[in-house]
C-alpha positions in Angstrom: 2.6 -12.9 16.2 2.7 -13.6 12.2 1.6 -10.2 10.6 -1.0 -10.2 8.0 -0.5 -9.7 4.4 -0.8 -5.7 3.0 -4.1 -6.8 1.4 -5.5 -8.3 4.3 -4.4 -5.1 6.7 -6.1 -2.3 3.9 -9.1 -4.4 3.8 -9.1 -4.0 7.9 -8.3 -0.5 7.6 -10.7 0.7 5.4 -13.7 -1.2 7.2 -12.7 0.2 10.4 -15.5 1.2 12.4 -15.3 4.0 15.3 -15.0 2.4 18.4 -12.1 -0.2 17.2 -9.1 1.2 18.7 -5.8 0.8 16.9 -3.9 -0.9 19.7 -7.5 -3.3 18.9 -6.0 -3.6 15.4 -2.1 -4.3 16.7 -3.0 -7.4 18.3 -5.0 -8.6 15.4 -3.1 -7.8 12.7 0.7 -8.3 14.5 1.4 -4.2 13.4 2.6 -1.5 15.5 -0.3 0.7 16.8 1.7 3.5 15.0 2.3 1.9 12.0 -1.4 1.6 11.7 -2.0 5.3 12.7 0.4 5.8 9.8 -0.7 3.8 7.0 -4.7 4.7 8.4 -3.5 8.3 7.7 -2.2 7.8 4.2 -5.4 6.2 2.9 -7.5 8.3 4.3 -4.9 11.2 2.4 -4.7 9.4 -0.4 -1.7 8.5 -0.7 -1.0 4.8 0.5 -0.9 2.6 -2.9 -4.0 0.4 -3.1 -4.3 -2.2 -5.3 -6.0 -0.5 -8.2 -2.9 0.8 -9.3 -1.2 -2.5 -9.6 -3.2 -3.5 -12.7 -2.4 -0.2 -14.3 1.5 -0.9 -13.5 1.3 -3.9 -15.1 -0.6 -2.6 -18.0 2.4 -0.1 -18.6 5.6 -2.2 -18.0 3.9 -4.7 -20.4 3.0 -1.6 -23.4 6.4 0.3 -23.6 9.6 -0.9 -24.2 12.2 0.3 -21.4 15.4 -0.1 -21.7 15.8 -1.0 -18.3 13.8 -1.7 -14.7 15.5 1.5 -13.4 14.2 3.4 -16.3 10.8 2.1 -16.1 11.0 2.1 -11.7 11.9 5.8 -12.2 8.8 6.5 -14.4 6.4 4.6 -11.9 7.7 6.4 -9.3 6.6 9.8 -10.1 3.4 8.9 -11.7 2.2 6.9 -9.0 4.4 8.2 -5.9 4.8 4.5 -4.7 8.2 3.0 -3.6 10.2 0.3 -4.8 9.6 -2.8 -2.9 5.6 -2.1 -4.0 6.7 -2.5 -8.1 
């Protein structure tokens, strides 16, 4: 099964209702029950990067001059505690 796109899958998340189970969600979506658990954790913790910081990224690469993507990946990183593959 194709997976859905990270979007599509927080939009899921978030709307979740009670009695959907997460195995539910795994054949929906094509993710692993525990991935789900994971990423459903992290939201809910704060900590899974939504989309409301993507604007704000851009924002910030566009306004300062770095030197280079490291330099600038670097500062992203701590500010926002997101990885690499999400800049």
């Amino acid at each position: 099964m194709k997976k859905i796109n990270k979007e599509q899958l927080l939009s899921i998340l978030m709307s979740k209702d009670a009695s959907t189970t997460f195995d539910e969600l795994a054949n929906i979506t094509g993710y692993h029950a525990k991935s789900l658990i994971r990423i459903n954790s992290k939201i809910k913790k704060g900590i899974y990067p939504l989309n409301k910081h993507k604007n704000q990224i851009i924002n910030e690469y566009t306004s300062n001059n770095y030197k280079t993507n490291k330099e600038f990946y670097d500062y992203i990183k701590y500010k926002y505690n997101i990885s690499y593959s999400y800049v």
